[in-house]
N, C-alpha and C positions, 0 to 999 in steps of 0.2 A: 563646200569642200573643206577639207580639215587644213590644208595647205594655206587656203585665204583667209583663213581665220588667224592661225599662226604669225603669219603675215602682218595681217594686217594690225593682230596685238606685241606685233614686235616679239616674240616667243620663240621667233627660231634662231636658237642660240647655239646648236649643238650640229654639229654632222649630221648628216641626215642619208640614209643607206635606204634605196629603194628595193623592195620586193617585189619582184615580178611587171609584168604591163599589158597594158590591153592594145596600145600601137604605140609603135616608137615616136611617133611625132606629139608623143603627151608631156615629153621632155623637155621639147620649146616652151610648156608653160612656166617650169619651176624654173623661174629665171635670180634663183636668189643663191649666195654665196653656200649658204647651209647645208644646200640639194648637194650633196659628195660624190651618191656613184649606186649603181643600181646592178642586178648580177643576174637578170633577167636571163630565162634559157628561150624568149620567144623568139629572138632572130635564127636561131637553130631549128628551133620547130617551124617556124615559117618557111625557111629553105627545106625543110624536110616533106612539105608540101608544095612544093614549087611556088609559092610565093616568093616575091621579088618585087623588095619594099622601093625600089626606085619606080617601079611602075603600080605597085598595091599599097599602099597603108590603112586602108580600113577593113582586109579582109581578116577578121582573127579565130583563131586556129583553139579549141579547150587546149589548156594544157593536161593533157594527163597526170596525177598526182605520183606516180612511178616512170615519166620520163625518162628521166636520165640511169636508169637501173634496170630499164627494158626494151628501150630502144634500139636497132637496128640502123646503125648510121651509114651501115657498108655501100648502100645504094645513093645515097643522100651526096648532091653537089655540092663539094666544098669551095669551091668558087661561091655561090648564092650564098651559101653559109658566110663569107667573109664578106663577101658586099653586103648582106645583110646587117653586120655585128657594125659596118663600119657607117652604114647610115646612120645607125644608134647612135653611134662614137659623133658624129657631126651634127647631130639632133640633140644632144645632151651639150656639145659647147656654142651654141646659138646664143646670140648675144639679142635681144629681144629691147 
């Protein structure tokens, strides 16, 4: 993985802004100061599927490449939306 490589040559020197994710609990791995912040739209899509990452984390969702530009959120639990952004939010400061 490019992260343990980085790593492990001491090269992660810069902020580091994550694209996208395949489940929130891959955050607990980047346990280094450089990992910044990630702007992932999958806790949205997952609540938009009734996933609910306190009882799911391995179930993932394609993301559509026109998500955010044709989606239909009007039905979508906004509760599950917020529980979901907010496991991320406590999966990202895990101290490991």
């Amino acid at each position: 993985m490019a992260y343990d490589y980085l790593k492990e040559k001491n090269l992660l020197l810069k902020p580091i802004h994550c694209l996208g994710q395949g489940s929130y609990t891959e955050f607990e791995y980047y346990n280094h100061p450089a990992m910044r912040s990630t702007d992932s739209v999958y806790p949205v899509l997952a609540a938009a599927h009734g996933i609910d990452f306190t009882k799911d984390s391995e179930t993932r969702i394609p993301t559509p490449h026109d998500f955010l530009e044709t989606f239909d959120m009007s039905n979508v639990n906004m509760d599950l939306v917020k529980s979901n952004v907010e496991m991320l939010k406590k999966s990202c400061r895990k101290e490991l």
